[in-house]
C-alpha positions as CSV (number, residue, x, y, z in Angstrom):
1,X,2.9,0.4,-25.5
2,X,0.5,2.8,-26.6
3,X,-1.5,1.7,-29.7
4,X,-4.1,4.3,-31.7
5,X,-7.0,3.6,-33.8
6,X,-6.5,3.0,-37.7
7,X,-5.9,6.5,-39.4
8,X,-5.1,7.9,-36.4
9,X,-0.9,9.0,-35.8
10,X,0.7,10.9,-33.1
11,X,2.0,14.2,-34.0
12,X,5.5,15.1,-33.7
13,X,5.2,16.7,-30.2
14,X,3.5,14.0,-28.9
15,X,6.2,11.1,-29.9
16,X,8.6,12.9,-28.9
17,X,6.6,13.2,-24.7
18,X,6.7,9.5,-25.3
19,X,10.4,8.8,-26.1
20,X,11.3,11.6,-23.1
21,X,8.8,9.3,-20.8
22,X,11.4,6.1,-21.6
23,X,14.0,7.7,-21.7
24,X,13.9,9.9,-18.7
25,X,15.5,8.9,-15.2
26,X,12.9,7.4,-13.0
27,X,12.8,9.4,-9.1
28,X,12.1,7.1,-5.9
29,X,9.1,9.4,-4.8
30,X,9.2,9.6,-1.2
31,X,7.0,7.5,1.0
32,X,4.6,9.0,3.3
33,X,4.0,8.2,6.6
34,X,1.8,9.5,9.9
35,X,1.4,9.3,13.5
36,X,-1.9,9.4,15.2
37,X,-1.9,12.7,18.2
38,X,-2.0,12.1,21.4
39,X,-5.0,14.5,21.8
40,X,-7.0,13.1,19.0
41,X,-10.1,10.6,19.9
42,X,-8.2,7.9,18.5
43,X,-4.9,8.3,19.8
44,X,-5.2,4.6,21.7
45,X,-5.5,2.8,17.8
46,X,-1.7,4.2,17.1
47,X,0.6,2.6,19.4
48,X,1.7,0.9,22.1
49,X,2.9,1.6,26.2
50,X,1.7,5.0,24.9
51,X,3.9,5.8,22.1
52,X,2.1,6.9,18.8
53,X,3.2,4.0,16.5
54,X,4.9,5.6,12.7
55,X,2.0,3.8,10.3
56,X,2.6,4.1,6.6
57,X,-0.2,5.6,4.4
58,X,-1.2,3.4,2.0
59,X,-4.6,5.4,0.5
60,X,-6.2,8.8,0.3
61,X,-9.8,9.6,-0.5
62,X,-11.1,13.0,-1.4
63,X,-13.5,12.9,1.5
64,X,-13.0,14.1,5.4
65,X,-11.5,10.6,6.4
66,X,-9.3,10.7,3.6
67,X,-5.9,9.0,4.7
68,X,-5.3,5.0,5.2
69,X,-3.0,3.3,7.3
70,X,-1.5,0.3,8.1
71,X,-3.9,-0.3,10.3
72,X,-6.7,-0.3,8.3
73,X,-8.6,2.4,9.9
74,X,-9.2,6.0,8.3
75,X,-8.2,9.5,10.0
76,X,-8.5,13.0,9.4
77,X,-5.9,15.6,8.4
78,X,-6.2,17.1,11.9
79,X,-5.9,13.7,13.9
80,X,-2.4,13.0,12.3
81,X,1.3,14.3,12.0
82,X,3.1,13.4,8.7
83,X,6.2,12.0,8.0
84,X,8.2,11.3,4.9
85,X,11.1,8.9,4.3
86,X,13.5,9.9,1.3
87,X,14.5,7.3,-1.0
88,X,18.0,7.1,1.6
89,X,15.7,6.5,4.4
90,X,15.7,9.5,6.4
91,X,12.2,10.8,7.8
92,X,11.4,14.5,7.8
93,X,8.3,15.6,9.8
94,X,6.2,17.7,7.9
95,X,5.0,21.1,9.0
């Protein structure tokens, strides 16, 4: 709930954003996931028998190691290909 300070109202446009916001169907946004490349320097941290391992992101940073995975580690944009699963579970690579 949002509450305002004394003498202080929404307008009109603004309640009505709100009652849309609670009102309003909420979408399964999809969930992003990457592979590590086989040609980047830290292919060997992404899977097994020498398979890149699928490794959800779970954080990005505004800086040149911005995306998190599962892992724990930090990679470039360039070291990884994306994936993202729908809300039915299909993954669609992402070019």
């Amino acid at each position: 709930m949002i509450s305002y300070p004394k003498n202080s109202a929404p307008d009109e446009n603004h309640k009505k954003v709100l009652d849309r916001r609670k009102t309003a169907p909420r979408m399964n946004a999809p969930t992003l996931y990457a592979t590590i490349k086989r040609r980047s320097k830290y292919a060997y941290q992404g899977g097994r028998d020498g398979r890149p391992a699928l490794m959800r992101v779970t954080r990005l940073e505004d800086d040149s190691y911005a995306f998190h995975l599962d892992n724990g580690n930090r990679y470039r944009r360039e070291d990884l290909t994306f994936f993202a699963q729908s809300p039915e579970g299909k993954l669609l690579k992402l070019t």
